[in-house]
N, C-alpha and C positions, 0 to 999 in steps of 0.2 A: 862665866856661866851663871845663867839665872839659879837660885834657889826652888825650891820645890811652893814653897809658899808665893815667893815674887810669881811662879810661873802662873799658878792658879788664880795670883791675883788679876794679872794681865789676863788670863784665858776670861776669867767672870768679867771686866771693863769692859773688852772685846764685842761680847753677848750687853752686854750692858748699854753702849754705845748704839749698837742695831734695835734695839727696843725702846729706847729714848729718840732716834729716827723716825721709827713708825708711830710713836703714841704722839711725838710734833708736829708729823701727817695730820692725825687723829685732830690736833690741836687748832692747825691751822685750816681746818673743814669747821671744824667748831665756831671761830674765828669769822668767817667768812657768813656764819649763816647766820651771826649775831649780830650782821649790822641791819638786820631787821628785828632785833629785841636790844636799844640803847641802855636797859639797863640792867642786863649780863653782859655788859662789856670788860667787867674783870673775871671774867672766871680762865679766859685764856693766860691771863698771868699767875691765879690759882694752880689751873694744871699742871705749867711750866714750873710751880716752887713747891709742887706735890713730885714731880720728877725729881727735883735737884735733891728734894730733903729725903726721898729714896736710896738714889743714889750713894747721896752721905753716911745715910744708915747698911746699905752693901759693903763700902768701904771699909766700914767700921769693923763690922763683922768679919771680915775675909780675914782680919789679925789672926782670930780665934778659930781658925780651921784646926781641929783636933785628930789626930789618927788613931783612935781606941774607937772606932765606930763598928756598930755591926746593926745588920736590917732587923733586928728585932720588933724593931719600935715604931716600925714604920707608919710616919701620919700622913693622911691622905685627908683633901680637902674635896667634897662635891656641891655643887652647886648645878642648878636646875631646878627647874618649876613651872609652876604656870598648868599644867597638864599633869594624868596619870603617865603620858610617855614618858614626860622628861622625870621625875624623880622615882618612878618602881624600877628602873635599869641603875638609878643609882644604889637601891636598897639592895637590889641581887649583887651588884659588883663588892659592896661592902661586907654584903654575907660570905663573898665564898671568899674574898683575902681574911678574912677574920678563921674564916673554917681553914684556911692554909696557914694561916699564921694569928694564935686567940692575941699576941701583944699589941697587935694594929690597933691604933688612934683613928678615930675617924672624927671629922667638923662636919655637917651639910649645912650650907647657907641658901638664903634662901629668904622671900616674901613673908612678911608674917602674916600670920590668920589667912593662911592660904591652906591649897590642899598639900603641900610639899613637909609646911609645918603639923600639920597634921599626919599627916604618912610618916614622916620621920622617927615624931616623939612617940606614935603606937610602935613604932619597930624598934624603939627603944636606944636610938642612934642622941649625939647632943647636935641642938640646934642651934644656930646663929643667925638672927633676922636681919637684915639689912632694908636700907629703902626698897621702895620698888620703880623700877621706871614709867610703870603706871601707861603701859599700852594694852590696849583693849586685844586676847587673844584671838577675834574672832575677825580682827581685820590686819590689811597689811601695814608692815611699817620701813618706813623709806631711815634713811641719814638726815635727811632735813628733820623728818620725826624727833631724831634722836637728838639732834642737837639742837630741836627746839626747847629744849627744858633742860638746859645747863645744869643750871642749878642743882634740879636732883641728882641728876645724873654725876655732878662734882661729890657731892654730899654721901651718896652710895658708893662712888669710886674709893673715899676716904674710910667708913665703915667697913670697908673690906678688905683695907688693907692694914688698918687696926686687926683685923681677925686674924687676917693672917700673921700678922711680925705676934701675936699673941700666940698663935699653934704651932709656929713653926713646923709647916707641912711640908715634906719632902715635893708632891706633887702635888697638883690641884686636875680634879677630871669634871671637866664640865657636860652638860648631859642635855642641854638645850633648854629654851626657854629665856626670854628675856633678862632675869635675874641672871644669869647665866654671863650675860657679857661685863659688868663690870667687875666678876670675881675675876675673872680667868686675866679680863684685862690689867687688875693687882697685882695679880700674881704675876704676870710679866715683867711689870715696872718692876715688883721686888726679886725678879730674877727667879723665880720658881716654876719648876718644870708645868706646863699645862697640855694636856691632852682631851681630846673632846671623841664625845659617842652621839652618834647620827643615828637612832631609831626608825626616820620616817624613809620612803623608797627617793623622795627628794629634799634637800636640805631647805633651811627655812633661813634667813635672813641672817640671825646670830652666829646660827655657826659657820658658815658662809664666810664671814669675817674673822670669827675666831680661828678658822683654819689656816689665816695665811702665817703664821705664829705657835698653832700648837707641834707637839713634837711628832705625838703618833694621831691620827682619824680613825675611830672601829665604826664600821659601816655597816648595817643589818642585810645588804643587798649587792652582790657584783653589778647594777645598775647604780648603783648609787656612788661609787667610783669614778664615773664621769665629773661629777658632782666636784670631786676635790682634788687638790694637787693628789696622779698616782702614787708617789715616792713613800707618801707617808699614810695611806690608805691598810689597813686591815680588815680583812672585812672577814666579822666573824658574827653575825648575827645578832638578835637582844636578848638581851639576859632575861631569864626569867624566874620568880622569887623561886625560892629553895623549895617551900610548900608545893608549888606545882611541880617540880621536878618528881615529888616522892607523894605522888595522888594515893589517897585511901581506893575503898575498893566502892562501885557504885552503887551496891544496896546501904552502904555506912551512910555514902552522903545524901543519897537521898533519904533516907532516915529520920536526917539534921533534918532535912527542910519539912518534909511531913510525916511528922512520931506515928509510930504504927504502919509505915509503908511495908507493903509486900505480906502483910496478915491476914489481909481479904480478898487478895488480886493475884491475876496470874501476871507476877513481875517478870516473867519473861517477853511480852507482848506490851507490856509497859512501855512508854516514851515521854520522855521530857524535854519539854521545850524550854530555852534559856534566851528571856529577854532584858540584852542587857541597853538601858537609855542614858547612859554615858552617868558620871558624879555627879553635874548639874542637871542633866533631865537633856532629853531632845523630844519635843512638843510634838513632831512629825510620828515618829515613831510610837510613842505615847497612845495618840489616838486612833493611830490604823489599829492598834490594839486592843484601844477602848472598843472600838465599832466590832471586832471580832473575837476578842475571848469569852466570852459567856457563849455563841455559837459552838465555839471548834469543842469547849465542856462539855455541852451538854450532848454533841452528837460522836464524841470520842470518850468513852470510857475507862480507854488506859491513857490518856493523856493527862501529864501533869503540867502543871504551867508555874515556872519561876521567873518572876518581874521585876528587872530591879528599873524603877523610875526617875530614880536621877533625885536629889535634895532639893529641888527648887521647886516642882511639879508633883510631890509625891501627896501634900496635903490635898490639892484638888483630885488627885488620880485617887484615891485611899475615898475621896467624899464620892465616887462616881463609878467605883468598881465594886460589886456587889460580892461579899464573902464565901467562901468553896470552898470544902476537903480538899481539891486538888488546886487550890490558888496559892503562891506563896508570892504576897506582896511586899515588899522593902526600897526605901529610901536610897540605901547606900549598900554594895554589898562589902560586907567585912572579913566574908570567906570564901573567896575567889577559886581558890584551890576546890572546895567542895560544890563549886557554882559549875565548875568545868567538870569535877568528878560523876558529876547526877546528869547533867545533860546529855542527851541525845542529839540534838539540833541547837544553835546557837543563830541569835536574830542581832544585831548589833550595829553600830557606828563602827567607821573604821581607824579609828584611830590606832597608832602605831604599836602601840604594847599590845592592843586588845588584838591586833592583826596577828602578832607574832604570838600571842599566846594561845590563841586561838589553831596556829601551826603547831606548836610546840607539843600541844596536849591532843592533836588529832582529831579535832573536832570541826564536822560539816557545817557549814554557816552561811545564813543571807546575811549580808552588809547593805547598810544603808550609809554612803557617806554623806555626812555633813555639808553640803555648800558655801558653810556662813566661814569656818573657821579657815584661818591666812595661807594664803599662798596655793591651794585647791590640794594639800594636802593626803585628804583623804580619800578624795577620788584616786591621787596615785597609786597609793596603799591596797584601793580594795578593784580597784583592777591589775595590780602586780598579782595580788593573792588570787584571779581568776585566773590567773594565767599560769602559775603556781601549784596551785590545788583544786580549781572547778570551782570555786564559791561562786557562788549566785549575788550578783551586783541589782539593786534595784536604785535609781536614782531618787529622789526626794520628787524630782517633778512628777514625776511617774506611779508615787508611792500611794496605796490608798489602803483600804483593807480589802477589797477585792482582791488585787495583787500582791498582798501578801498574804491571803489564806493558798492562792493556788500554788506559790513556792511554797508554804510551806508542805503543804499535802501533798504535791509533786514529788519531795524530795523523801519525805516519811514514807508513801507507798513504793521507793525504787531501792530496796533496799542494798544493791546491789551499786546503785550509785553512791551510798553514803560510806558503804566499805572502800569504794573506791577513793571516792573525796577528803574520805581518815587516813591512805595510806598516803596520797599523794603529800600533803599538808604535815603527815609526819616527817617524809623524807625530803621537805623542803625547810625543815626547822633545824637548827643546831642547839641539841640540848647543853652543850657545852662551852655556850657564846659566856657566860659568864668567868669557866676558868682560862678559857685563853683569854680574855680580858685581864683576869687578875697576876696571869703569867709573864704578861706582856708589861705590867706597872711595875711586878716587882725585879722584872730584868732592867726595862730604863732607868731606875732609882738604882739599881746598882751602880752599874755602867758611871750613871751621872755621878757618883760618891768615890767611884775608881778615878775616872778622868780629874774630878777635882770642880767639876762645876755644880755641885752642891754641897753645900759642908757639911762634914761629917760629927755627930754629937757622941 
C-alpha cells in the first residue's frame, strides 16, 4: 500500500503530466508559427527546459508536504489588467476575503505603469510587474499574435513564475486582460490552483483559453455560460468595490462635488447628470457634450453636471469648457462611490464593471458603446443591460449632441420611467457577487489541502 505522501506525490505527477501536455500543445503552435521568425527559433527548447526545471522544482517540494496546516494564511495571486473591468473585480474579491479572513496574503501582477499598477498600490494591495505582451486593447488578437513575439512572451512567462515559487500562492484568480495569461499560465506549469472571473456578457480571447485549465469560471451573466465549459461555470455576477456597496446619503455627496449644494436651491427638484468618458477619454462622447452643456445649464436651473473626461482629453476639454457653479470637471474620477451616490442619470461607455455598477447602485443610464475596443465587447454589454433594465443604448454612428440632449431630457421629464429603470437594474444586480466569489476560493483551497494536491504550510 502506498504511503500518504507517495500517494500525493503520484496524485500532483498525474496533474503534472496533463499540464505539461497542454503547455507542449502551447509549445508546438509556438513552434510552428516560428518558422516565419528564424530567429526565435529557440525559444521552443527554452519553454521545453522552463517545463522540465518546473517540474524538478514540484518534485522537490512534494518531500516537504507538512500536516500542521490551517487556512489562516491564505495567499491568493490576481492577475488582470489592461482595463478598469479586469482589475476593480479583482480589488472587490481581495476586500471581502480580507473582511472574512484580515490573515490573507494577497500579490496582484500585472503591467507596469498601467492603470492596474495604479488601482492596486492606491488600494493599498503589494504589486508585482511583470512584462507586458504589448497588444493594443483596442483591437483583436489571434494566436499567430501571440506567438509572434516569443520572446516576450518567454521572458514574462519566466517573471511570473519567479513570483510565484517567491509567494507561494495557494491559488492564482485571474480576472482578464492580456497580462492575465501568462500568470495563470505559471501557475499551472507550477501546479497552482488557477481560477478565472469573466466580467463582460461575452468572453474575450484570454480567457477563452485560460478556461480549458482553470478549476472554477464566475460569470457575471447566465448568457455568458454558453461561453465556457458548463461543468465549471458559476455565475455570480461582478464584484463591486466595498465603497459602493455602503453609499453615503445624496445630499453628502453631492456636497463633495459642489460645497454649498442644497443652500440656495430647492434640492428636491435637483438633478445630476453623471458623465463618465471612460480613464482614458472617449472623444465621441466628449464632444456631444462639448456641443451641449453650456445649453442644457443655462436652460435648467436645477441641473448639475459631473464630467469625468477621461486623462488623455481632459487638457483640451478643461481649455474649451467654460467654468459654472453647477460644472464639476475632472480628469479621473477617484470617487466613484460618491460619483454614483449624487447622480441622478448616468451617460457612459459600457464597459463591463461601469455596466454592472451601474446595476448594482440602481442607476438610469444612456450607454454609448465603444466600437474601437476587441471583440464588439461593449455593444454586448450595453445591449444585455437594455434588455436587463431599459437603459437607452445610442450607438457611436448615431451619436451627436442632438441625440443626446433628447435622451437625456426624455428620460429626466418621465420620471416614472427612471423609478422603473432603478428598480429593474437593482434587481438584475447581485450585490453579493463578491462574497460568493470569496466563498467559493476559500472552499477549493481547502478541499485542494484535504485531497493533498496542494501543500500544506
Amino acid at each position: 500500500m502506498m504511503s500518504s505522501s507517495t500517494s500525493k506525490m503520484h496524485h500532483l505527477d498525474l496533474q503534472l503530466q496533463t499540464t505539461l501536455m497542454a503547455t507542449t500543445t502551447f509549445s508546438h503552435l509556438t513552434q510552428a508559427s516560428l518558422c516565419f521568425f528564424p530567429p526565435y527559433n529557440f525559444v521552443p527548447s527554452l519553454l521545453n527546459s522552463l517545463l522540465h526545471y518546473n517540474r524538478r522544482s514540484l518534485q522537490l517540494s512534494c518531500s516537504s508536504l507538512s500536516s500542521n496546516d490551517n487556512d489562516h494564511n491564505l495567499r491568493v495571486v490576481f492577475a488582470g489588467g489592461g482595463t478598469g473591468s479586469n482589475v476593480y473585480p479583482a480589488v472587490a474579491i481581495a476586500e471581502e476575503l480580507k473582511t472574512s479572513n484580515p490573515a490573507c496574503e494577497f500579490l496582484f501582477v500585472g503591467s507596469p505603469n498601467s492603470i492596474e499598477s495604479t488601482a492596486v498600490t492606491s488600494a493599498g494591495y503589494n504589486f508585482a510587474p511583470v512584462l507586458s505582451l504589448c497588444f493594443s486593447p483596442v483591437s483583436s488578437i489571434t494566436l499567430f499574435q501571440l506567438c509572434s513575439s516569443p520572446c516576450r512572451f518567454v521572458k514574462s512567462l519566466i517573471q511570473c513564475s519567479r513570483h510565484l515559487r517567491d509567494f507561494k500562492p495557494h491559488i492564482v484568480v485571474g480576472t482578464g486582460g492580456y497580462v492575465s495569461f501568462p500568470v495563470c499560465l505559471a501557475a499551472k506549469i507550477n501546479n497552482i490552483m488557477v481560477v478565472i472571473h469573466e466580467p463582460n456578457s461575452a468572453p474575450g480571447f484570454v480567457n477563452s483559453v485560460l478556461a480549458l485549465f482553470a478549476h472554477k469560471i464566475f460569470v457575471a451573466f447566465n448568457s455568458t455560460v454558453d461561453s465556457f465549459p458548463r461543468n465549471k461555470c458559476v455565475v455570480c455576477g461582478n464584484p463591486v468595490r466595498l465603497s459602493l456597496r455602503n453609499p453615503v446619503s445624496k445630499a453628502a455627496a453631492r456636497s463633495h462635488f459642489f460645497p454649498g449644494y442644497g443652500e440656495s436651491s430647492d434640492s428636491e427638484k435637483d438633478k445630476v447628470l453623471l458623465v463618465l468618458g471612460g480613464s482614458l477619454g472617449a472623444n465621441a462622447v466628449n464632444i456631444a457634450m462639448l456641443n451641449l452643456y453650456h445649453q442644457m445649464l443655462r436652460q435648467n436651473n436645477g441641473l448639475y453636471l459631473i464630467w469625468q473626461t477621461g486623462v488623455e482629453t481632459y487638457d483640451e476639454m478643461d481649455s474649451l469648457v467654460k467654468n459654472h457653479p453647477r460644472l464639476y470637471l475632472t480628469p479621473f474620477m477617484h470617487c466613484m462611490d460618491l460619483a454614483y451616490a449624487a447622480a441622478d442619470l448616468i451617460v457612459s461607455r459600457a464597459g463591463a464593471m461601469t455596466c454592472y455598477e451601474i446595476l448594482a447602485t440602481g442607476k438610469p443610464s444612456i450607454l454609448i458603446p465603444s466600437p474601437h475596443l476587441s471583440e464588439g465587447n461593449q455593444f454586448r454589454n450595453a445591449s444585455l443591460l437594455a434588455d436587463l433594465a431599459g437603459v437607452t443604448v445610442i450607438t457611436e454612428e448615431d451619436l451627436d449632441s442632438c441625440t443626446l440632449a433628447i435622451a437625456i431630457e426624455g428620460i429626466f421629464r418621465d420620471k416614472k420611467k427612471m423609478e422603473e429603470m432603478s428598480e429593474r437594474a437593482l434587481k438584475a444586480a447581485n450585490p453579493k457577487a463578491s462574497a460568493e466569489i470569496a466563498k467559493h476560493i476559500f472552499s477549493l483551497v481547502r478541499q485542494s489541502i484535504k485531497s493533498g494536491e496542494i501543500a500544506k504550510e
